[in-house]
N, CA and C of each residue as an Amber inpcrd file, in Angstrom:
protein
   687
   0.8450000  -1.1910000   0.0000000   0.0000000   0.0000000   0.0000000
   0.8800000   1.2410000   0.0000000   0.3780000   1.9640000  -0.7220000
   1.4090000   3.2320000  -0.8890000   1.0650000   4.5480000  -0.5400000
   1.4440000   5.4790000   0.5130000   1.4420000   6.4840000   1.2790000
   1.9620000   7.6700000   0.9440000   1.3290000   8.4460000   1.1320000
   2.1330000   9.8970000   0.9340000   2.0300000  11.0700000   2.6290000
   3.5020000  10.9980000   2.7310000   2.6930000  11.7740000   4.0800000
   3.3620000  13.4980000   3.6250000   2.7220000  14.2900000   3.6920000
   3.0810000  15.7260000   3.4220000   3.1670000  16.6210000   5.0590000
   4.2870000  17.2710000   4.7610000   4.7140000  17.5690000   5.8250000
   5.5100000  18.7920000   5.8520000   5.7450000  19.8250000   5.8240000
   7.4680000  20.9720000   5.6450000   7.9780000  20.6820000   6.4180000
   8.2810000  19.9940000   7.4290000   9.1580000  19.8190000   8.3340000
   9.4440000  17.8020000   7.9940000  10.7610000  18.4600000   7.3720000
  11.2310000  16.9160000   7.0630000  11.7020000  15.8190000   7.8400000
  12.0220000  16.8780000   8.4730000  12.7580000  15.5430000  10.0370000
  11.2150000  14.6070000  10.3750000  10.4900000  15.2120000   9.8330000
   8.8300000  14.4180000  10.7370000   8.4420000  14.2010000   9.6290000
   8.4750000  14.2710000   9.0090000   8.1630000  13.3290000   7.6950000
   8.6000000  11.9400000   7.6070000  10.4710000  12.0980000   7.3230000
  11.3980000  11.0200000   7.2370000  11.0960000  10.1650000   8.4400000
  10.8750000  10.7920000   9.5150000  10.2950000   9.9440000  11.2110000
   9.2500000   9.3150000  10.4080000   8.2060000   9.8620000  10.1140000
   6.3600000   8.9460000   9.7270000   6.9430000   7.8170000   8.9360000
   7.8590000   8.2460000   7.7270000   7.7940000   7.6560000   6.6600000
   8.4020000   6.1870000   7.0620000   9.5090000   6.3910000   7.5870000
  10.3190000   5.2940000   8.4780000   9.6070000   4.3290000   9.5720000
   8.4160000   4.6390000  10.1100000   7.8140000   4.0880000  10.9580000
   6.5030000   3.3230000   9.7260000   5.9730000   4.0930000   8.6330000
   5.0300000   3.4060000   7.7820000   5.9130000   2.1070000   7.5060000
   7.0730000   2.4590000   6.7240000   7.7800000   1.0560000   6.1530000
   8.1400000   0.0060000   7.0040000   8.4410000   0.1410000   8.6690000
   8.1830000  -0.6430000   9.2350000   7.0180000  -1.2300000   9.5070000
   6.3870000  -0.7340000   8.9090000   4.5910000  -1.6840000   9.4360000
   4.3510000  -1.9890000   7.6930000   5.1610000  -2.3440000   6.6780000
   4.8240000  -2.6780000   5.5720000   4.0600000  -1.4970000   4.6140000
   3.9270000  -0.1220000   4.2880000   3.6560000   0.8570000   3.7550000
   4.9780000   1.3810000   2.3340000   4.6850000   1.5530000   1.6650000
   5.8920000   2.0320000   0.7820000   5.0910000   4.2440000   0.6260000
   6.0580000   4.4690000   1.3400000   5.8450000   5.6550000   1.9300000
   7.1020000   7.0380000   0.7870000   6.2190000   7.7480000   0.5810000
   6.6820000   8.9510000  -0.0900000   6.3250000  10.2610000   0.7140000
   7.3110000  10.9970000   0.6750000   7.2370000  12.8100000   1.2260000
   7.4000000  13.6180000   0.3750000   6.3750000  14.5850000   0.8220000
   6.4420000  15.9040000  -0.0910000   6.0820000  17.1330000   0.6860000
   6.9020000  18.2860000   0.6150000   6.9460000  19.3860000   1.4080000
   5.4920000  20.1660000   1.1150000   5.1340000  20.4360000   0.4150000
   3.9250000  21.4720000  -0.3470000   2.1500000  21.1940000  -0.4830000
   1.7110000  21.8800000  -0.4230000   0.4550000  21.3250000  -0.7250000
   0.2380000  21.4990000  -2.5720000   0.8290000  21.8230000  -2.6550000
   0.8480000  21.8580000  -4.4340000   0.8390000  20.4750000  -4.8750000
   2.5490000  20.3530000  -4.2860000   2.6020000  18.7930000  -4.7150000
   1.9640000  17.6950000  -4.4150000   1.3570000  17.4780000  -3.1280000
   0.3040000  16.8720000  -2.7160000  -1.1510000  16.7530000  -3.7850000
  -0.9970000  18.0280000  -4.0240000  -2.5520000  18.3000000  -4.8340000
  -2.4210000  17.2150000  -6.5810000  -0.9480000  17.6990000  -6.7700000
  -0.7480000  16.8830000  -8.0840000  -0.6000000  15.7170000  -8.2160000
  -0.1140000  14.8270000  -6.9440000   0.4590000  13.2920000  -7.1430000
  -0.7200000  12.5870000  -6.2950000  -1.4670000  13.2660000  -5.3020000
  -2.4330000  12.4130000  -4.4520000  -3.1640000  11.1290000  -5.0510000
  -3.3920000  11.1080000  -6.3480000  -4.6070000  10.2710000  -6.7490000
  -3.8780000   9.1170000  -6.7120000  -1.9300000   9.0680000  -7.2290000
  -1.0050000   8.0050000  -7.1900000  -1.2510000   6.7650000  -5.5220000
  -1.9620000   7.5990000  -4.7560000  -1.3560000   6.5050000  -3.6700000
  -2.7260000   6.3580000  -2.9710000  -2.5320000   5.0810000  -1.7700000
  -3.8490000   4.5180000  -1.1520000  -3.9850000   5.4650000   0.1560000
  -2.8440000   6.1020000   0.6120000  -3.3880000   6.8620000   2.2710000
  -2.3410000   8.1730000   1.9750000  -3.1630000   9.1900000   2.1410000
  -2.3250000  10.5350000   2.5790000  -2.6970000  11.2100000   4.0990000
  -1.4060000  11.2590000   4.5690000  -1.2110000  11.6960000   5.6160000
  -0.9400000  13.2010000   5.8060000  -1.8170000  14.0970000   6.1330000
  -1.4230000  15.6920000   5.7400000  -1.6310000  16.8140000   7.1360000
  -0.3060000  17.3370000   7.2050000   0.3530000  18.1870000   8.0920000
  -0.8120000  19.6460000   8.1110000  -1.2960000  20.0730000   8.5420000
  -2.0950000  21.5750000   8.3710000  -1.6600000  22.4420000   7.9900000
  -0.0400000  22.1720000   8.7040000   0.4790000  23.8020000   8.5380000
   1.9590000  23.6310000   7.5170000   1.4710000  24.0390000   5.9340000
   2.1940000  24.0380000   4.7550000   2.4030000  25.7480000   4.6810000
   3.6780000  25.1600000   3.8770000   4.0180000  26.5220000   3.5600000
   3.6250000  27.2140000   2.2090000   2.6390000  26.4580000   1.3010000
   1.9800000  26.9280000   0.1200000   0.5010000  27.3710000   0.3100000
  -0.4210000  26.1790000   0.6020000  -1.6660000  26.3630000   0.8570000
  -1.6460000  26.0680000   1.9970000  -3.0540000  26.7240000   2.4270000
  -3.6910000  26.1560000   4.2280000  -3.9790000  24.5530000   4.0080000
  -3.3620000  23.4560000   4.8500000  -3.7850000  22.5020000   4.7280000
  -5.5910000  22.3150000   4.6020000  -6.1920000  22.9960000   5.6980000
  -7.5510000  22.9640000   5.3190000  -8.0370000  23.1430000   3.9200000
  -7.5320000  23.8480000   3.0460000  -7.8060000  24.2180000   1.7370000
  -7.3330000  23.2520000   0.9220000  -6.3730000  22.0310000   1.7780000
  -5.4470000  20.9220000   0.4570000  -6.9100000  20.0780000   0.8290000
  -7.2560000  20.0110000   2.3220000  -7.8490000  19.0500000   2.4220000
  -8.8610000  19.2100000   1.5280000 -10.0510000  20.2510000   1.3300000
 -11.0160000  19.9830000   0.8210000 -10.9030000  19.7290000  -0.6760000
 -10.0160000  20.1110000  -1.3220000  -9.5080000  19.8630000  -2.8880000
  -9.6300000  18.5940000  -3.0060000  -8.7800000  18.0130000  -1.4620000
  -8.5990000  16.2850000  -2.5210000  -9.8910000  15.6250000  -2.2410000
 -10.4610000  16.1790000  -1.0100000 -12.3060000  15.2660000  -0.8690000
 -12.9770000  15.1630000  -2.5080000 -12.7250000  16.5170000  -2.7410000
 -13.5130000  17.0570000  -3.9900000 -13.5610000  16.1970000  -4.7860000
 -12.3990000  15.5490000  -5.3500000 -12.2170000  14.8530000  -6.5830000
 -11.9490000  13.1810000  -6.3860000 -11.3520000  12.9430000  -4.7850000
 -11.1720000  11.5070000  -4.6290000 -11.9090000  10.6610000  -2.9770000
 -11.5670000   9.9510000  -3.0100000 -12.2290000   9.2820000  -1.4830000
 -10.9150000   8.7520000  -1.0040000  -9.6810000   9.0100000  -1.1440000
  -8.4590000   8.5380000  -0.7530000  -8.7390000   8.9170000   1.0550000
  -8.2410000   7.6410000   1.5190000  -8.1190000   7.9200000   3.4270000
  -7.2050000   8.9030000   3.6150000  -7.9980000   9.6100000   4.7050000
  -6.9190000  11.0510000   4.7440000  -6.6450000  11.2920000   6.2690000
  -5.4310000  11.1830000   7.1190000  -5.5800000  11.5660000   8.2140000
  -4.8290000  12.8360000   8.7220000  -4.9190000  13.9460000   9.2480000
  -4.6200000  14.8670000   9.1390000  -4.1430000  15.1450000  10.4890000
  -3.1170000  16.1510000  10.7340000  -2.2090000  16.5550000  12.0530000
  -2.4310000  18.2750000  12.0710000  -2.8700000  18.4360000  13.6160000
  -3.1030000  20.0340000  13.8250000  -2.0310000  20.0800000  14.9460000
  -1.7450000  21.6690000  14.8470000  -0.7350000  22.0050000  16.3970000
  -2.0480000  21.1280000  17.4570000  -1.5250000  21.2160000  18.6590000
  -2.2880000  20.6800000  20.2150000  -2.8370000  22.1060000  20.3280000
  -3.6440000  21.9700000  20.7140000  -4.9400000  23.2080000  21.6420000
  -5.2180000  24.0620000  21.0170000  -4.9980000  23.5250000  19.5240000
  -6.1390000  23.7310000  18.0690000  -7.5750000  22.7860000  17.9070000
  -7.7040000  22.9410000  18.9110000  -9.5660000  22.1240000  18.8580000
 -10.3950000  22.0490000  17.4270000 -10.5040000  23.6590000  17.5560000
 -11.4860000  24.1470000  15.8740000 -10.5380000  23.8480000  14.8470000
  -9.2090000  23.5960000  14.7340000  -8.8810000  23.3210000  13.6120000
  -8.8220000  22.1030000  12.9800000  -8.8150000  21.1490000  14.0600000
  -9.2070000  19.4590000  13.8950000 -10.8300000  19.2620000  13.2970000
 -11.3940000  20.6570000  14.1290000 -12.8750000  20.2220000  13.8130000
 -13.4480000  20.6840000  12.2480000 -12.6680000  21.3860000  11.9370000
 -12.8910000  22.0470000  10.5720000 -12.0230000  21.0640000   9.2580000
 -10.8000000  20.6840000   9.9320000 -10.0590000  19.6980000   9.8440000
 -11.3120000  18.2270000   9.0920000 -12.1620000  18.2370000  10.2400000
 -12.8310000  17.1540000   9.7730000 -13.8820000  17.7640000   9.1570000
 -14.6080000  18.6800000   8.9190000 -15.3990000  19.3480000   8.3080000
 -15.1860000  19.6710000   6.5710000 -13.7930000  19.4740000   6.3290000
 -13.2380000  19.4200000   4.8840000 -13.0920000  18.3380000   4.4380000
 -13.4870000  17.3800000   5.0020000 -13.2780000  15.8090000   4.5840000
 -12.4190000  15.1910000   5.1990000 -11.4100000  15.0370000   5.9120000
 -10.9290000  14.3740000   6.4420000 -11.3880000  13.0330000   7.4830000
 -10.7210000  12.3300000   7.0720000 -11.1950000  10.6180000   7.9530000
 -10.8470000  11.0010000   9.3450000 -10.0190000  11.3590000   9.7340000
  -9.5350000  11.7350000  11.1400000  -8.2590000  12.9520000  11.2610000
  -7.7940000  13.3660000  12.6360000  -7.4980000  14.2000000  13.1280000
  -6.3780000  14.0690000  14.0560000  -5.3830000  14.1190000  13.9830000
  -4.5570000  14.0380000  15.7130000  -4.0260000  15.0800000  15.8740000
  -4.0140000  15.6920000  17.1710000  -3.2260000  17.1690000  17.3850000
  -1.6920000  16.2630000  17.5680000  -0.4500000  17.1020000  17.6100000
   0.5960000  17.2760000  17.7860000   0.7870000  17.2280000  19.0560000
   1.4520000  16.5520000  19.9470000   2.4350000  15.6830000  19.4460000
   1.4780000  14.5390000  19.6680000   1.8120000  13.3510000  19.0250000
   0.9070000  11.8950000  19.1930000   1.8240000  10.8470000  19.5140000
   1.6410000  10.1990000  19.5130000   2.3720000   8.7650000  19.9090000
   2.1060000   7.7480000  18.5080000   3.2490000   7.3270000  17.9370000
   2.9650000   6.5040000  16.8140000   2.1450000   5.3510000  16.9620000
   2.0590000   4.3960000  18.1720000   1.4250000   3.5760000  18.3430000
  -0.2830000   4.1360000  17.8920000  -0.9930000   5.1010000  18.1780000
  -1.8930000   5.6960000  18.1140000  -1.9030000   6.0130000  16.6070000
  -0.8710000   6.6540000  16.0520000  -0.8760000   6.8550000  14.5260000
  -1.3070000   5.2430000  14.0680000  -0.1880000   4.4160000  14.2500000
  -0.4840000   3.3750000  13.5740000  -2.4270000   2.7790000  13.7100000
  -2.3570000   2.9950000  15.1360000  -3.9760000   2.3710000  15.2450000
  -4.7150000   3.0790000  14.0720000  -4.9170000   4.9060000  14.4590000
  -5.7480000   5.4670000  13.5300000  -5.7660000   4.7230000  12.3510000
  -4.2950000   4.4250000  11.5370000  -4.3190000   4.6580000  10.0830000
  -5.7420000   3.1670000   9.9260000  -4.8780000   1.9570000  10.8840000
  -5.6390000   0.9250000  10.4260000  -7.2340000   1.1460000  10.8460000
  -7.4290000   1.8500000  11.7080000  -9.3340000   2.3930000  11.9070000
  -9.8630000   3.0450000  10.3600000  -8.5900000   3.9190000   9.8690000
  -9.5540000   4.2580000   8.8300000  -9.3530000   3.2890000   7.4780000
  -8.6610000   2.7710000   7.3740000  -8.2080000   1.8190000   6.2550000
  -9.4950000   0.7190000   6.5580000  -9.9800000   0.0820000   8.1350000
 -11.0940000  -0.5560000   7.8500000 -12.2250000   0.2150000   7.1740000
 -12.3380000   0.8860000   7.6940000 -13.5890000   2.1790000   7.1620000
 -13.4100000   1.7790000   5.2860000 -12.9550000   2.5260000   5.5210000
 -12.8280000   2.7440000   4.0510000 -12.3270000   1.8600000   2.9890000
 -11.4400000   0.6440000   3.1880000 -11.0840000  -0.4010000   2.3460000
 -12.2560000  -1.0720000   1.7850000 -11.9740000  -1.6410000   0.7640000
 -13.0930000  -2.9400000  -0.1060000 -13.6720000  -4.1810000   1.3360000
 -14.5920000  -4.1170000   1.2340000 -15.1120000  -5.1550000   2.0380000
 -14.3310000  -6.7530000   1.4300000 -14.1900000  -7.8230000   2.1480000
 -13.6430000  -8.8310000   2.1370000 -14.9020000  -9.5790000   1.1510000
 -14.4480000 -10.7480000   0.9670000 -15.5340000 -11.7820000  -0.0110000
 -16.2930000 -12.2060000   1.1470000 -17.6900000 -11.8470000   0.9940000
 -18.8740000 -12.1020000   1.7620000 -18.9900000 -13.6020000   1.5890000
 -19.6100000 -14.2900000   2.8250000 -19.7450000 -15.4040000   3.0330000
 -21.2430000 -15.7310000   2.9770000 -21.8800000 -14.7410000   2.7430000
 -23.4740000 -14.6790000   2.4910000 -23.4940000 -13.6420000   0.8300000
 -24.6860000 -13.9950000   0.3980000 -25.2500000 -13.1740000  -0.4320000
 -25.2320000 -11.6960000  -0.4650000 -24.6090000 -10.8840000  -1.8020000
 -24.3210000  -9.1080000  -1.1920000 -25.6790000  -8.9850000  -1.1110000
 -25.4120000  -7.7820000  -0.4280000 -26.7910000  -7.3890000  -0.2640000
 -27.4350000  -6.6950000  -1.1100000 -29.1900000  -7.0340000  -1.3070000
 -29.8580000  -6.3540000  -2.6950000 -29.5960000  -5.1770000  -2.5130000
 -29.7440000  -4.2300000  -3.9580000 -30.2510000  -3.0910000  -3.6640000
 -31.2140000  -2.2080000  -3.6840000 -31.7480000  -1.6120000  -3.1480000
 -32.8500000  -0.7700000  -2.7270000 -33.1700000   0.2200000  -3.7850000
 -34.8650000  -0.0800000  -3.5000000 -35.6250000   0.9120000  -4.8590000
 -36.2590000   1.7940000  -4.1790000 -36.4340000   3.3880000  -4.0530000
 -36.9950000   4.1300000  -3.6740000 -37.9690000   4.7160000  -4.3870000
 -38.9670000   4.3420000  -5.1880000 -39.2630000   5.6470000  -6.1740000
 -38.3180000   5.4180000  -7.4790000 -37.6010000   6.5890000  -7.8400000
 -36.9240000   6.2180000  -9.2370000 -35.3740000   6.2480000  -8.8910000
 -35.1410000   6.2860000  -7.3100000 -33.6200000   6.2720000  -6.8900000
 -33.5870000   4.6380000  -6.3810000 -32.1190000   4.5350000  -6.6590000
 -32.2750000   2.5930000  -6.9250000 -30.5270000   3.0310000  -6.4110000
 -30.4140000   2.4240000  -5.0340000 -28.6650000   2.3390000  -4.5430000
 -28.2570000   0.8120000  -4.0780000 -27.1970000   0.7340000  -4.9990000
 -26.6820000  -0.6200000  -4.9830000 -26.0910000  -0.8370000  -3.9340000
 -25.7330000  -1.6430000  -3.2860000 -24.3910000  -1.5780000  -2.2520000
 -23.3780000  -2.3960000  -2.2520000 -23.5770000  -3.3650000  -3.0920000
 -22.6770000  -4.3090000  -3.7290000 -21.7780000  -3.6550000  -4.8940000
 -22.1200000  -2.8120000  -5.9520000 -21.5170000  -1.5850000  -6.2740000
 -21.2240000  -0.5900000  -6.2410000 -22.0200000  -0.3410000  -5.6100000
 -21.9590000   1.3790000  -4.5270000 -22.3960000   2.3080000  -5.6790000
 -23.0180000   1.9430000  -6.1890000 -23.5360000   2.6120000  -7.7240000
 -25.0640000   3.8060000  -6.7890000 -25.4060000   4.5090000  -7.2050000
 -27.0250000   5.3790000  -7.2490000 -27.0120000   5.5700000  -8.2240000
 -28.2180000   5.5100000  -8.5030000 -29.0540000   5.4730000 -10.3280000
 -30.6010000   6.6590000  -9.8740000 -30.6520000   7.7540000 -10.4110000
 -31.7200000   8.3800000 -10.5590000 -32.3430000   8.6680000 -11.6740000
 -33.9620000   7.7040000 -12.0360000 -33.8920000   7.4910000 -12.9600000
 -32.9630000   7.2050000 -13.8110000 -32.1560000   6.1090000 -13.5630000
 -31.6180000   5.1270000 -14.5140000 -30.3980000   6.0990000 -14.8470000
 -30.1030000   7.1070000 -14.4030000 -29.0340000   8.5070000 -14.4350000
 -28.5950000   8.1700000 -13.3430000 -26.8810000   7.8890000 -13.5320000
 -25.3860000   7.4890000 -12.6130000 -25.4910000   8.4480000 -11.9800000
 -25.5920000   8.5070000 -10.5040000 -25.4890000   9.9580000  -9.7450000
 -23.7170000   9.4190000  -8.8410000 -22.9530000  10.1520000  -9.0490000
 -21.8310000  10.0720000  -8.2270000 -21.5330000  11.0360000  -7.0350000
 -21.6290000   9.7120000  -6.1410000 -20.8310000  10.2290000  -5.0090000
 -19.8630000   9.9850000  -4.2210000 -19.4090000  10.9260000  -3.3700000
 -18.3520000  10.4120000  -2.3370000 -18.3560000   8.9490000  -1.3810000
 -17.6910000   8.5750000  -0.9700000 -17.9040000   7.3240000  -0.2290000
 -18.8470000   7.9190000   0.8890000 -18.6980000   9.1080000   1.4160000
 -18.9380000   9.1600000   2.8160000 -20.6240000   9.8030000   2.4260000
 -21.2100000  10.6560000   1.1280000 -22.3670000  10.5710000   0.8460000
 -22.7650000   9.4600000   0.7270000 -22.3990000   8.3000000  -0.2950000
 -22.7010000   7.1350000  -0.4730000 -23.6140000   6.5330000   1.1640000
 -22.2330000   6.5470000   2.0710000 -22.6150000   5.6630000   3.4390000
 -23.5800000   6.0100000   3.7200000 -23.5670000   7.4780000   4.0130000
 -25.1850000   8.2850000   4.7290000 -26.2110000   8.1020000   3.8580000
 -26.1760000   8.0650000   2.3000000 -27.8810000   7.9330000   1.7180000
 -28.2830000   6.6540000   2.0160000 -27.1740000   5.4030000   1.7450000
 -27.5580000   4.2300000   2.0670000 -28.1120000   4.1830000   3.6930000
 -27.7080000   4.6650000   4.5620000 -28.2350000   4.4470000   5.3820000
 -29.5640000   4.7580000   6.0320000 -29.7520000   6.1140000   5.3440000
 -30.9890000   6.4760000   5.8280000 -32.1310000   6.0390000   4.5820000
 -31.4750000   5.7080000   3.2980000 -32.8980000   4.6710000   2.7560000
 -32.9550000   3.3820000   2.7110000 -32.1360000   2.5910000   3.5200000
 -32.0990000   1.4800000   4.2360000 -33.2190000   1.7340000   5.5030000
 -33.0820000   2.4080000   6.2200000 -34.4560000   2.5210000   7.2210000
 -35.1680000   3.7020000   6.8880000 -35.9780000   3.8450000   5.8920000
 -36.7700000   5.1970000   5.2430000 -37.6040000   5.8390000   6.7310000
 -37.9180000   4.7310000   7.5690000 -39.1620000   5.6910000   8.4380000
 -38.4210000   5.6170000   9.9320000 -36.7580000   6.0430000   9.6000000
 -36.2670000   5.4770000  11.4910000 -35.5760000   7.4550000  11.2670000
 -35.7740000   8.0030000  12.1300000 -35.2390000   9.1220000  12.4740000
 -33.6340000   8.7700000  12.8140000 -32.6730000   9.1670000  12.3200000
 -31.0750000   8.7220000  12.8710000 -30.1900000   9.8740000  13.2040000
 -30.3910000   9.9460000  14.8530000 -29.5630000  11.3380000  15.0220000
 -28.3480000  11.7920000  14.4010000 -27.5820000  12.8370000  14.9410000
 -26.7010000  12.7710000  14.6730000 -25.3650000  12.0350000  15.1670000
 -25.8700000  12.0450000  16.6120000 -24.7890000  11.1910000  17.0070000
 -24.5200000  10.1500000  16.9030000 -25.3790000   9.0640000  16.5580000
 -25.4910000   7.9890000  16.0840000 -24.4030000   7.7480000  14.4770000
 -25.1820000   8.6300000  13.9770000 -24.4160000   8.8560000  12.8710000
 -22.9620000   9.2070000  12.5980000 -22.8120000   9.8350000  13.6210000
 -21.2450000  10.2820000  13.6370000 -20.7620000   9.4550000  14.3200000
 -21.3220000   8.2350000  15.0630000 -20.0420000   7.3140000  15.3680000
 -20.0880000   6.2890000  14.3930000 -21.1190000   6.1260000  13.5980000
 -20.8180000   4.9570000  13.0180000 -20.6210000   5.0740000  11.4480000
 -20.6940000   6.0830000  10.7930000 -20.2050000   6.2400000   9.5530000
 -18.9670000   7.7650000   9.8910000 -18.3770000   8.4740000  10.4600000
 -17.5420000   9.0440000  10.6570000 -16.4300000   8.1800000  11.6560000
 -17.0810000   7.5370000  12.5340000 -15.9430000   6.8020000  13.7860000
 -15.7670000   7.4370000  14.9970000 -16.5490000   8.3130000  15.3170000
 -16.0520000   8.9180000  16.4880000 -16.4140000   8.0940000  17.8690000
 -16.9320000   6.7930000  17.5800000 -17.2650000   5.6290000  18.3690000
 -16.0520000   5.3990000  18.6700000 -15.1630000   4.9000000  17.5740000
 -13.5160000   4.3670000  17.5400000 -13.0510000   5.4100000  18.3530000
 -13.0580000   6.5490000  17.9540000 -11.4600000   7.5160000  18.9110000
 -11.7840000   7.6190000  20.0100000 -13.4790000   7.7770000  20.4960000
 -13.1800000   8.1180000  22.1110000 -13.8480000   9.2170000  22.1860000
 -13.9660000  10.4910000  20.6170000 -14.2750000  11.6480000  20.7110000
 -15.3710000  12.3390000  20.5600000 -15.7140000  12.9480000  21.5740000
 -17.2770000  12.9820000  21.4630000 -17.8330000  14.2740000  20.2320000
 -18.4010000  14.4400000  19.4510000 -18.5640000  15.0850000  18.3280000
 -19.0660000  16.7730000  18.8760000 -18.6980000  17.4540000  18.8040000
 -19.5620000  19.1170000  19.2050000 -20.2640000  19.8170000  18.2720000
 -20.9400000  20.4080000  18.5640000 -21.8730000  20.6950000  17.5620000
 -21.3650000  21.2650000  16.0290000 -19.8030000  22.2870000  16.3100000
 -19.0170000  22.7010000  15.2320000 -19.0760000  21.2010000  14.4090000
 -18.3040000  20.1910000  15.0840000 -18.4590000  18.8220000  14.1160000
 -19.1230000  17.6580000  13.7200000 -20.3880000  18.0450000  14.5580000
 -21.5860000  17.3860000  14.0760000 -22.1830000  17.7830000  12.6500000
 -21.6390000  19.4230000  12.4100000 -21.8750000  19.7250000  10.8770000
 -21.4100000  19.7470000   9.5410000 -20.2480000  18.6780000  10.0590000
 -20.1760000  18.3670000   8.8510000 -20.9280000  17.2770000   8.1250000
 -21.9930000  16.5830000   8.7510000 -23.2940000  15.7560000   8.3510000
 -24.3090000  16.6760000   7.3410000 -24.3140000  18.3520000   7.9080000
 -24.9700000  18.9730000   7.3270000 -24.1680000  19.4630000   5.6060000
 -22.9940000  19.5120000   5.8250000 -22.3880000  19.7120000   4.5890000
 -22.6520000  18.3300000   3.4700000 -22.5760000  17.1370000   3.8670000
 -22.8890000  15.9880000   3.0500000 -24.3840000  16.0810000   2.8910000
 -25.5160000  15.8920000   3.4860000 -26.7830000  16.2210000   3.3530000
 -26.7080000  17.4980000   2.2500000 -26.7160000  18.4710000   2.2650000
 -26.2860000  19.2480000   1.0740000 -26.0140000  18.9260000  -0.0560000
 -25.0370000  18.3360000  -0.2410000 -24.4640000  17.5490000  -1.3000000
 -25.3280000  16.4300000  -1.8690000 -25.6100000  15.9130000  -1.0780000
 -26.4900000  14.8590000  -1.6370000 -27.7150000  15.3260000  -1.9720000
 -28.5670000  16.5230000  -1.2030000 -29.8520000  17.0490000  -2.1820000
 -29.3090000  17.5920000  -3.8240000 -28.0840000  18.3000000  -3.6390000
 -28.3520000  18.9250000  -4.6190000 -27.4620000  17.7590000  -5.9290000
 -26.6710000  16.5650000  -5.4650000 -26.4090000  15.7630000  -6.3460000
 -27.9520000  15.4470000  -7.3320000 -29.2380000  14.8970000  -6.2440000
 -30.0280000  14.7950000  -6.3580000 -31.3510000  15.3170000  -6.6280000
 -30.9370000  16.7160000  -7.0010000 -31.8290000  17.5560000  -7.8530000
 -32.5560000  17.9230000  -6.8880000 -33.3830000  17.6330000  -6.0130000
 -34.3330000  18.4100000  -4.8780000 -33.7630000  18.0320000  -3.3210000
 -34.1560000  18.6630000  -2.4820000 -34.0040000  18.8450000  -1.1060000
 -34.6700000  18.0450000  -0.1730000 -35.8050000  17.5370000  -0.8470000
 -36.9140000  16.5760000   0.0090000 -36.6130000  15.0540000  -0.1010000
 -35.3330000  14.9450000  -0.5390000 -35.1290000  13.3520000  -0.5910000
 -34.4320000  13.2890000   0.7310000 -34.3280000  14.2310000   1.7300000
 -33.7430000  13.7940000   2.9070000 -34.1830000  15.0030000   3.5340000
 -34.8090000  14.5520000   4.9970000 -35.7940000  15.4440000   5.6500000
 -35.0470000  15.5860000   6.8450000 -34.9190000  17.0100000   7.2730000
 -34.1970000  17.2930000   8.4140000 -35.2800000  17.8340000   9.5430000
 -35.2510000  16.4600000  10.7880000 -35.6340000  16.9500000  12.0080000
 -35.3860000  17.5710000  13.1010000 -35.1870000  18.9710000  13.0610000
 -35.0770000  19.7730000  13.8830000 -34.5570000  19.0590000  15.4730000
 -33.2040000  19.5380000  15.5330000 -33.0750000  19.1380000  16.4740000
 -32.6260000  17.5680000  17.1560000 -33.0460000  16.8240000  16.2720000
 -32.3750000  15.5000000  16.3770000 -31.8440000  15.0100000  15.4350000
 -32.1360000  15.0560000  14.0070000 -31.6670000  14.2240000  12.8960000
 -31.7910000  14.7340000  11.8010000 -31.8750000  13.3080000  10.9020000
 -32.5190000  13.3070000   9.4730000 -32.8960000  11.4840000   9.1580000
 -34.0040000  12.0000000   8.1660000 -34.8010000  10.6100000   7.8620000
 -34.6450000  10.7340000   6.1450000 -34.7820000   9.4670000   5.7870000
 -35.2170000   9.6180000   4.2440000 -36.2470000  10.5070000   3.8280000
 -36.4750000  10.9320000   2.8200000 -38.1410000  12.1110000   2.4090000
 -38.6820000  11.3270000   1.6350000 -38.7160000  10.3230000   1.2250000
 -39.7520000   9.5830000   0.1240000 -40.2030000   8.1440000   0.4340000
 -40.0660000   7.8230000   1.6890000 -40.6000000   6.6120000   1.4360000
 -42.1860000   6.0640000   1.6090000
C-alpha cells in the first residue's frame, strides 16, 4: 500500500515515513500542498500536516475530498480544537493534534483503512439493492441510479444515503451517525456541535447531487430521515 505523508518539516516526515515502512507501507514525502494536490490520486493513504508553507492545509484538504475518497488523516498544532474540527469538516477521515504517539498513529491509520477499504468476499449473499421511487442504490456496487441517471458520489455521501434509505421511516440522530459512519465511536471523541456539521455539509451535497431537497428530511433538532418513502 502506498502512502504519501506531506509535511514541511522533514525531520517528521522522514520519522512517519520510516515508521510506515516498518509496518509494511511504501511511503513517499512531499513538502507542499501543491505537490500533494498533483500526485495524491497516485497513492492509497495521505497523511497531511495543516500547517504548509503553500496552501492552508484545510484548503489541500477539501480539494482532494472534492475529486477523490483517498483515506486522509490529518495533524493540527495541540490546543487547536477548531482546527481538527474544521479539519474534519473538509473531509478528512480523522485528526490528531501534535504531538501523538505513533502507536496511536499506527492504530488510527488501520481504523480508517477498515472504514474505508473494499469489504472482504462475503460469506453470504451481497446485499440487494434498494428501490426508492426512481432512486435505486446498490451496495454491492456502490452505484445510485436516478432514474436510470449514474449519480456520483463520495464514499462518505454514499454511506449516509444508504443508510438512511435502508431505514426510510427510522429518524437517525446525529450522534449515532457520527459514530458509526464518521468513527467517532472508535477515537473516544465525542462530536460538538461545530463537528456534528459536517453531516450537514454531506446532506447538502447529496440534495443537490439529487436535484431536490426533500429526498432527505431534516428533524429539527435531532436528525434526518429519508423524504420519500
Amino acid at each position: 500500500m502506498h502512502a504519501l505523508v506531506v509535511d514541511s518539516d522533514l525531520s517528521e516526515s522522514s520519522f512517519i515515513s520510516a515508521e510506515l515502512q516498518r509496518h509494511g507501507f511504501d511511503a513517499m514525502e512531499c513538502v507542499t500542498g501543491s505537490e500533494a494536490l498533483d500526485i495524491h490520486d497516485k497513492f492509497d493513504l495521505l497523511l497531511l500536516d495543516l500547517r504548509l508553507p503553500d496552501i492552508d492545509g484545510l484548503e489541500v484538504c477539501r480539494a482532494v475530498r472534492a475529486t477523490s475518497d483517498i483515506p486522509l488523516i490529518a495533524f493540527a498544532p495541540a490546543g487547536r480544537g477548531l482546527d481538527r474540527v474544521l479539519c474534519l469538516q473538509a473531509g478528512a477521515d480523522d485528526c490528531l493534534a501534535k504531538p501523538y504517539g505513533l502507536r496511536e498513529l499506527i492504530a488510527r491509520i488501520e481504523a480508517v483503512l477498515r472504514r474505508s477499504g473494499p469489504a472482504k468476499a462475503p460469506l453470504v449473499p451481497a446485499p440487494a439493492a434498494l428501490a426508492r421511487g426512481s432512486l435505486c442504490i446498490d451496495p454491492a456496487t456502490r452505484e445510485v441510479r436516478l432514474n436510470g441517471r449514474l449519480i456520483t458520489l463520495t464514499r462518505k455521501e454514499f454511506d449516509l444515503l444508504h443508510r438512511l434509505t435502508a431505514e426510510p421511516h427510522t429518524v437517525h440522530t446525529r450522534d449515532r451517525l457520527m459514530a458509526d459512519l464518521w468513527g467517532y465511536g472508535d477515537s473516544g471523541y465525542a462530536p460538538d456541535v461545530r463537528a456534528s456539521r459536517t453531516i450537514d455539509t454531506h446532506v447538502s451535497a447529496i440534495r443537490a447531487k439529487l436535484g431536490a431537497p426533500d429526498w432527505i428530511v431534516t428533524v429539527r433538532g435531532v436528525g434526518f430521515r429519508f423524504g420519500r418513502a
